[in-house]
C-alpha positions in Angstrom: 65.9 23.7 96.8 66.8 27.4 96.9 68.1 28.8 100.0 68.8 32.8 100.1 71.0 34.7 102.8 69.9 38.0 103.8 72.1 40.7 101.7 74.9 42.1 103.8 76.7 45.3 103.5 81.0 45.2 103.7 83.0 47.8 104.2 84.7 47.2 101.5 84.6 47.9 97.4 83.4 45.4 94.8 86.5 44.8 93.9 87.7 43.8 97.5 85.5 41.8 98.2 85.7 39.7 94.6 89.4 39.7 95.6 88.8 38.3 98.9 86.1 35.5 97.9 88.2 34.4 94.7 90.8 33.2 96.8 89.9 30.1 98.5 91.7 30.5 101.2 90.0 32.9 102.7 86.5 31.0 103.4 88.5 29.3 106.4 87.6 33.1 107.6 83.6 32.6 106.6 83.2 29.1 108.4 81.5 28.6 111.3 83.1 28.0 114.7 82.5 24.1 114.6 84.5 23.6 111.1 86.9 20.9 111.9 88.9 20.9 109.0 89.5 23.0 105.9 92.2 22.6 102.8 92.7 24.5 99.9 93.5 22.7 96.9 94.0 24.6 93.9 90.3 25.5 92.0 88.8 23.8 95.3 88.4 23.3 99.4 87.5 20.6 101.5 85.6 21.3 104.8 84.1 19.3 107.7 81.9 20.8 110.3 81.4 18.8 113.5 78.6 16.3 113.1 78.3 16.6 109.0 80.3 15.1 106.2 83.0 16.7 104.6 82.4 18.7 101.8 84.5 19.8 98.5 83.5 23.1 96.9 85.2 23.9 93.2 85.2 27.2 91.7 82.8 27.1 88.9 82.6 30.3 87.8 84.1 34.5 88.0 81.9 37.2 86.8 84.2 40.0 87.1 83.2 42.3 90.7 80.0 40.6 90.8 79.4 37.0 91.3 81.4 34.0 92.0 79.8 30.5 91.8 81.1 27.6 94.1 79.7 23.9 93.1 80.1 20.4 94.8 82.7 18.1 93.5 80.6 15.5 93.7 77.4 14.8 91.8 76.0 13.0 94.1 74.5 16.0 95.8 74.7 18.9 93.0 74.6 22.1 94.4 75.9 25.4 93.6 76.9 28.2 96.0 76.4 31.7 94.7 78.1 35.1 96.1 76.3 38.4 94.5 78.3 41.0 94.7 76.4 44.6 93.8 77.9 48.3 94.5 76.5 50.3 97.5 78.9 53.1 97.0 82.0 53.7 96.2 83.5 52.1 99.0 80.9 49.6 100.0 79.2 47.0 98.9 76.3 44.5 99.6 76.6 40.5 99.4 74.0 37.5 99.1 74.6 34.5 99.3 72.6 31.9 97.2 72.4 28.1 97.4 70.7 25.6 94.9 70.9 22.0 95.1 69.0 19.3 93.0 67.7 17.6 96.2 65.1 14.8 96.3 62.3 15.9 99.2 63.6 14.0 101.7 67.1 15.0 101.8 66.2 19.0 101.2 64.0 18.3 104.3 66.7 16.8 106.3 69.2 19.4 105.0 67.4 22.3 104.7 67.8 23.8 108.4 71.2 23.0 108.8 72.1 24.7 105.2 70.0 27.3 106.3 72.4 28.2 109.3 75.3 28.0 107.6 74.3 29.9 104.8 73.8 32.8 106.8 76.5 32.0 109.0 78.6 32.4 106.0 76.9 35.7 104.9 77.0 37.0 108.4 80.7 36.6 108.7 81.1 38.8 104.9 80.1 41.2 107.1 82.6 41.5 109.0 85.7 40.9 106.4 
C-alpha cells in the first residue's frame, strides 16, 4: 500500500529542512494535535496518537539534502516513511511525503484512511516549519 502527500513548499533551503527532519526531535513539531506521547531515543521515536497504538519509527536512511527514510521497528507491520526533499529555489524548497507498508488487504483497508490523514497532516505541518 502506497500512500502519497501532496508536495509542499517551505520556506526554507534544502539544507534546512534536511537539518530539521534529521533530527528526531523535531517531528514532535509535525504530529498531529491528538499525539499523546512522543520520545526520542537515539536513531528512533515512539508516538501514540489518541485511539491508535504506539508506534516506533528508526532512521533508516540519509541521502544528503534530499530524502530521508523512516521505517517501523517492528516487522510486524513493515512500512517505510519517505521525506523527498527537491530545490524550488534558492531559498525554498518543496517536500512529499511517501508511505509504503507491506499490508495484507484487510489491514491496508482498515488503515488506509487514518494513514491517509496523518500523512498529510504531517506534510501539511512541513509547511509551516
Amino acid at each position: 500500500m502506497t500512500i502519497e502527500s501532496p508536495s509542499v513548499t517551505t520556506q526554507k533551503s534544502t539544507q534546512e529542512v534536511f537539518k530539521f527532519l534529521s533530527d528526531l526531535k523535531n517531528f514532535e513539531q509535525l504530529m498531529p494535535e491528538n499525539t499523546q506521547k512522543f520520545e526520542v531515543d537515539g536513531d528512533s521515536f515512539l508516538f501514540g496518537l489518541k485511539g491508535m497504538p504506539e508506534i516506533r519509527l528508526v532512521l533508516k536512511e540519509k541521502t544528503e539534502f534530499s530524502s530521508i527514510v523512516l521505517g517501523a521497528a517492528s516487522s510486524k507491520l513493515p512500512f517505510t516513511l519517505t521525506a523527498k526533499i527537491s530545490e524550488k529555489d534558492e531559498a525554498n524548497s518543496d517536500v512529499q511525503l511517501l508511505f509504503d507498508g507491506d499490508f495484507n488487504p484487510m489491514m491496508a483497508m482498515m488503515v488506509k484512511k487514518p494513514l491517509t490523514k496523518f500523512i498529510e497532516t504531517l506534510s501539511s505541518n512541513i509547511a509551516k516549519i
